[in-house]
Each structure stands twice: as structure tokens, then as C-alpha cells.
C-alpha angles and dihedrals in degrees: 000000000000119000114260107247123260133230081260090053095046096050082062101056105032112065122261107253085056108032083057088049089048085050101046089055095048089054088044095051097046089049090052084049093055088043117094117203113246108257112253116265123276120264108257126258110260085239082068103042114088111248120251096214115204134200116216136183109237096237073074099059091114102063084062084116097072087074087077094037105045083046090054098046108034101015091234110136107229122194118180124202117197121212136150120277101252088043089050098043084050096056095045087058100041090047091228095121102108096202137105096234146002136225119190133160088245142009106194105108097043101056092042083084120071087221084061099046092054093050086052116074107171131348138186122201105231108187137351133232124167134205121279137189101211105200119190109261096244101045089046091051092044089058100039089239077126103069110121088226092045110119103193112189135204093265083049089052089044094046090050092058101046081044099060096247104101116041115164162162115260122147125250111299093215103044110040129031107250098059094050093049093050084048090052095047085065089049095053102037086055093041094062085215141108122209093329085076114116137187092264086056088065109125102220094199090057104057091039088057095047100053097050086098099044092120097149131050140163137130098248123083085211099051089049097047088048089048093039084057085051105059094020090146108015116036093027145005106194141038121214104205143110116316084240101052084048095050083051098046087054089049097048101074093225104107128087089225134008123259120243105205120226116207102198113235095235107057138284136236097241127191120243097182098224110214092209123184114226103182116049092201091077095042088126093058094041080054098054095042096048097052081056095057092043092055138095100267104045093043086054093049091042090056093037105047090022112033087232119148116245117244093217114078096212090061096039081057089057099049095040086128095071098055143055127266098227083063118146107017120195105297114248115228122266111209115227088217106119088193089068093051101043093038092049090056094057105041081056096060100035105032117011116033119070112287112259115246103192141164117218102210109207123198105204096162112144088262090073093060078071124086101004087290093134085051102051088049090052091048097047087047083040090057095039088058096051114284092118123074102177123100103272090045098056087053086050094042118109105268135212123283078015111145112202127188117200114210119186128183147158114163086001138353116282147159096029101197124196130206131173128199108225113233119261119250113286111259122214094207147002131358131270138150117287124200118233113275129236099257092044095048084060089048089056090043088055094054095042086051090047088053094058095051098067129116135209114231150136139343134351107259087171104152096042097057086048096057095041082049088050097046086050094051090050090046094053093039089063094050095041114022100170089092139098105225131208140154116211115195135205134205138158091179150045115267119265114161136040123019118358128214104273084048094052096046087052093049091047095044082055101055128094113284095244080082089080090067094070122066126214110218105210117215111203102207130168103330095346103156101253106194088054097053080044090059095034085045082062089042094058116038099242129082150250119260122189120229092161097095088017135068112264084240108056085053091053092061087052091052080051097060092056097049 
């Protein structure tokens, strides 16, 4: 056999021109061959990667994990920032979120407004969880609400409540999600329409009977868990949220009693969680994120850490057993009429739900002339009594029938002031939004007035304007019991005159039990003592909330939503 010729040979029998071309690729080529490609660049430190803010709405507060899990799959920086429904929605019309993209339970009511649908560029329902009424297992069963062929309807559900039968948690209707579109279940379900349903539809009875057993109402699925465990049996027997938020409970081990849900016959209002873009400028990155929650491996997780349905029927096929059977109901209609929604609001918080009963509890010690803090305390008395005509102002905003006590102090209480807020006209049908009258539009004008005439002076009697507070709210309750009663208190300091803690635990614990019923919101304000408002919040029965990075006044509407 002849050798096969070399690249010497072959350069004597090709021509030149290309016998050098042949050469130049072969040197080319094996140089390619001894070359490695550069590794691709490293991922960049979350330090380094902009953050995709998200505002969420806090009935969302246990999917916090994701921001770990959607950085370390897809390298986008989530940052998630809980607020209450109305505040949220507020914030996505105004276009003052701040924020590349929004999650809520439920996005009805915000894009049944033109405003809303241009702030929303895309959106992608995640998971579903419809509204449930939990009933304690042995009421449910005393009353055969528990038969497996039993098909209980809204008017049932209504009925039961007018009746006694049914008292419950639910959060505010006209501040967070779950409680207005319970609300609205009852208002369809009366009304016999579907979107054709307007505010002057509203059946009025219905609405009045279902919300005889409203007891217990704030704006935060976790306070009114905690508060549901409390009276299980005595305040309350049911508990009108999510059906997620009613599986967890079950599980939790915290309840006296299990709840057995109730999925009205006629429909329910269920919550499809919309993942919505609100700056068009990180739509790669909403994309890429989107197809992640939508996957395998975050459905799984959603069903299995947060009892949310998946969105995707082949996994909620993999985690049925989680979940009950009677799962996703006909969905009841949802009217695009922003004047029903809007109407029936207010109609709630002027006209329907218990009147609110209530002690403003005023620190004027010499402390609060520093910092602009007299003035923050005057403008947000200023904007509970009227001042403020957005969204979230008209919800924080004195309401008809509404009594309100002032009580100043500095050294000691003094100088209690009442006002009380005169009814609306009566209304025939329907809801709809009333103008302030006359005679309520004087009341406003009086506390505003009061507000201004304080003075700052003087020592932190703190406790001791609670308790008296307190005394006076016990004393009202029994002569006129109609009312939901609260104290909120104020502080910017520690306290230094009167009663101390230890005082003050030893004298409540000493008052009639009906003072359990009332709740003492707790403002933490300049150098209040936190952990003490923390332990006082438990004792009795309210909350903390925190002045100290936010305006006075945006902390007074959340205390609203709770009274």
C-alpha cells in the first residue's frame, strides 16, 4: 500500500494559491481544537441584583419564602411588601406603589375601575382558594349543617346568623378582601343576578341578617386566628375566611375544636391570587418569574406549605389529598359596577355593622412639643375626623351612629371629651354613597377643633389614662351594649407618673370580665417602651402598631380597620 501523501506532497501536486488556502485552514482548525471556551460569567451576588419589589397584599405573608426560591432559580431579586387590601389597591391607582409588580388575593375590585386597568399591564392568576364559612365541629353537627347531602346556601348562612346560630370572625368588609367578598356572596346570592346586579339591587335584609353574628373584626388573618382560638365557644363559633386559612387553622392544634367548612350551594367568591406587572419596563423579568410560579415545583410547594389550590389542574391532581373534595364551587358573579362596590362599603361602615364605641387615648406630656410630634397627633385627628378624601380616608373616616371619647393626659388623665356622630337618613333600597349631612359635618368640625386645643405639658401617665379609659368603656358598654367597643393609646415616651406596669397588670386583672371584650390598640410612638406595649398588646386582647418609620396617621387607618 502507498503512503498516504502528506501536507508537503500535496503542496507538490495542487497548485499554490490553493495548496497555501488548504494549509491556512488546517492550522486554523487545530488551533480551534487546543482552544477551551471561557466559562460563562458568574451569577451576580444578590447585593448586586435590583431589587423586583412587590406589593402584596398581608393575607400573603406565607409565601415570603419564594424570595429565596424564585432568586435562586431564575436570579430575579424578589422583595415582597405586605399591606392591607384597601391600602394596596390605593397605592396601585394612585401609582404610588413603588414597586415592579403586585400580588393580591384578589383583584376584582381594583380593576373594576379604568384608573386600575391602566396601572396593570399583564397578570397571571397563581393558586386558588375560595371562601369558606368553618364552623366548630360540634355546633355544625348540633345543628345538621354537617350532613354529606346537605346543600346550605347564602340565605341559610344569613338566616343562621340573624338567628343566633352562627356568630364569627371575619375581617373588616371594607378594608381586606375576604370579608367584602363574603359580603358580596350574600349580596348576589339575594340579588338572583349575575353581573347585571347594581347597587340599587342590593337587598338591604339580607345584609342586616348576615351580619348579626359578625363578634369579632380586624384587618389581619393572623390576629383574627389568634382571637378566633380565644373565644372558640363562647364569643364566637365560626370563622368566614379563605379555605386555606380554614385547613391551616385545623392543622395547627390551636383550636379547641376543629372547623367543619361550609361551601355555600350557590357559588363562592374564590381567590385566584393575579400576579399583575405594574412597570412595563421589568416585564422580562415578570415573565420569567411567572413561568416559575406557575411550574411543578412551586404549585407543589403552594398546596403543600399554604393549602392553596394549584392553578394547574395536573398538580392539583397530585396533592387531592390535601385538600377537600368539595374544592372549587360555581363562582358567583362579581358585578363590574363600581357603584355597588363602592356603595355597599359604605353603606357597611355608616349604616349596617355594629356601631363602633371607642376611646382615643391622647399623650400631651411635654415630650410630644418635640419633633412635630403635636402636630402629627392634630393632623391625624384632623384626618379621622374628615380632612382626607382618598380611598383609604374615606374607610378611616368617623362614621355614622360612631361615639368617640378624647382623652387627653400628660401627668394624669384630664379633660375626657364625647362626641357622637348623628345616624344617616334612612334608605328604602339599595346602597349608594351619601354626602355628610349637615349635623355630622358640625360633629367632625368639633373634634377637629378639640385637637387643635391641646397642649403639650408635663409628665406620661400612660397607664393610668388606659385604665380610666378602660373603666369608662366598661361603664358605657353596660348602658348601652349595641356597640363594638375599643381603646386605642398613644405614647411617644416611656411612662413616668401614675400607675406602672406592674400596677396596671394587677388593677386589670382585677376588673369584671366583660373587660375582655374590649381590646386596647397600643401606638408605639418616639422612645415608647416597645416590649411593654408588646406584653400589655397580649393582655389585653389588641395589638402594637409601630409610628415610629410611618406617618401617625397612616397607622391610625390600620387601627380602623380593627375597630
Amino acid at each position: 500500500m502507498k503512503n498516504k501523501p502528506g501536507f508537503a506532497s500535496l503542496a507538490t501536486v495542487l497548485p499554490a494559491p490553493l495548496a497555501a488556502l488548504l494549509l491556512s485552514v488546517v492550522v486554523v482548525t487545530l488551533a480551534a481544537c487546543g482552544k477551551k471556551e471561557p466559562p460563562p460569567p458568574p451569577p451576580k451576588p444578590a447585593a448586586e441584583v435590583p431589587e423586583f419589589a412587590v406589593i402584596a397584599t398581608s393575607d400573603l405573608r406565607d409565601i415570603e419564602p419564594l424570595e429565596g426560591m424564585v432568586f435562586k432559580a431564575t436570579g430575579v431579586k424578589l422583595k415582597f411588601r405586605f399591606g392591607g387590601t384597601m391600602e394596596s389597591t390605593e397605592a396601585v391607582l394612585t401609582g404610588e406603589a413603588k414597586a415592579a409588580a403586585a400580588w393580591f388575593a384578589n383583584a376584582k375590585y381594583l380593576l373594576s375601575s379604568p384608573q386600575g386597568q391602566q396601572r396593570v399591564k399583564l397578570q397571571e392568576k397563581i393558586m386558588l382558594s375560595p371562601i369558606v364559612i368553618g364552623v366548630s365541629e360540634g355546633d355544625a353537627r348540633k345543628f345538621g349543617w354537617t350532613k354529606p347531602d346537605l346543600k346550605m346556601t347564602w340565605k341559610d348562612i344569613a338566616d343562621a346568623s340573624r338567628a343566633g346560630k352562627l356568630t364569627y370572625a371575619i375581617s373588616n368588609p371594607a378594608t381586606s378582601n375576604q370579608g367584602f367578598m363574603a359580603l358580596m356572596g350574600v349580596v348576589a346570592a339575594a340579588g338572583g343576578k349575575s353581573e347585571a346586579l347594581s347597587a340599587a339591587d342590593v337587598n338591604r335584609g339580607a345584609i342586616a341578617d348576615f351580619l348579626k353574628g359578625y363578634k369579632i373584626p380586624g384587618d389581619n388573618s393572623t390576629y383574627l386566628a389568634e382571637q378566633f382560638a380565644l373565644y372558640q365557644g363562647t364569643k364566637v363559633n365560626a370563622f368566614i375566611n379563605y379555605e386555606s386559612w380554614i385547613l391551616s387553622l385545623n392543622a395547627s392544634g390551636k383550636l379547641r375544636e376543629k372547623l367543619h367548612p361550609i361551601y355555600p350551594f350557590e357559588g363562592v367568591s374564590t381567590a385566584d391570587y393575579p400576579f399583575m406587572l405594574l412597570d412595563e419596563g421589568r416585564r422580562a423579568e415578570y415573565l420569567k418569574v411567572t413561568e416559575y410560579l406557575k411550574g411543578d415545583e412551586v404549585q407543589t410547594w403552594l398546596a403543600r406549605q399554604t393549602l392553596r389550590r394549584p392553578i394547574r389542574p395536573e398538580v392539583a391532581a397530585k396533592v387531592e389529598d390535601l385538600l377537600p373534595r368539595q374544592g372549587l364551587q360555581v363562582e358567583l358573579p362579581f358585578s363590574p359596577d363600581r357603584a355597588l362596590a363602592d356603595g355597599l362599603i359604605a353603606a357597611y361602615l355608616n349604616e349596617f355593622r355594629l356601631p363602633i364605641a371607642s376611646t382615643f387615648v391622647l399623650d400631651t406630656s411635654g415630650s410630644m412639643q418635640g419633633g412635630g410630634r403635636r402636630q402629627q397627633l392634630v393632623q391625624a385627628m384632623h384626618y379621622v375626623a374628615g380632612a382626607d378624601n382618598s380611598l383609604t380616608g374615606r374607610i378611616a373616616k368617623l362614621t355614622n351612629r360612631e361615639r368617640v371619647w378624647l382623652q387627653p393626659f400628660n401627668g394624669t388623665p384630664y379633660g375626657l371629651k364625647r362626641f357622637e356622630v348623628p345616624a344617616s337618613a334612612a334608605v328604602a333600597q339599595g346602597v349608594a354613597e351619601q354626602a355628610d349631612s349637615d349635623a355630622k359635618q358640625r360633629v367632625l368640625a368639633d373634634v377637629r377643633a378639640y385637637a387643635e386645643s391641646l397642649q403639650m405639658t408635663g409628665g406620661t401617665a400612660l397607664y393610668d389614662a388606659v385604665y380610666v379609659s378602660l373603666q369608662n368603656m366598661l361603664r358605657e358598654r353596660q348602658r348601652s351594649p349595641g356597640y363594638q367597643y375599643s381603646v386605642v393609646a398613644f405614647t411617644d415616651g416611656e411612662n413616668t407618673a401614675g400607675r406602672k406596669l406592674e400596677d396596671f397588670k394587677r388593677d386589670y386583672a382585677a376588673l369584671p370580665e366583660d373587660v375582655r371584650g374590649i381590646p386596647v390598640f397600643w401606638v408605639l410612638f418616639g422612645e415608647a417602651n416597645e416590649g411593654a406595649l408588646k406584653e400589655l398588646a397580649k393582655l389585653t386582647g389588641g395589638q402594637v402598631f409601630d409610628a415610629r418609620k410611618r406617618s401617625l396617621y397612616s397607622v391610625f387607618k390600620d387601627i380602623r380597620a380593627y375597630q
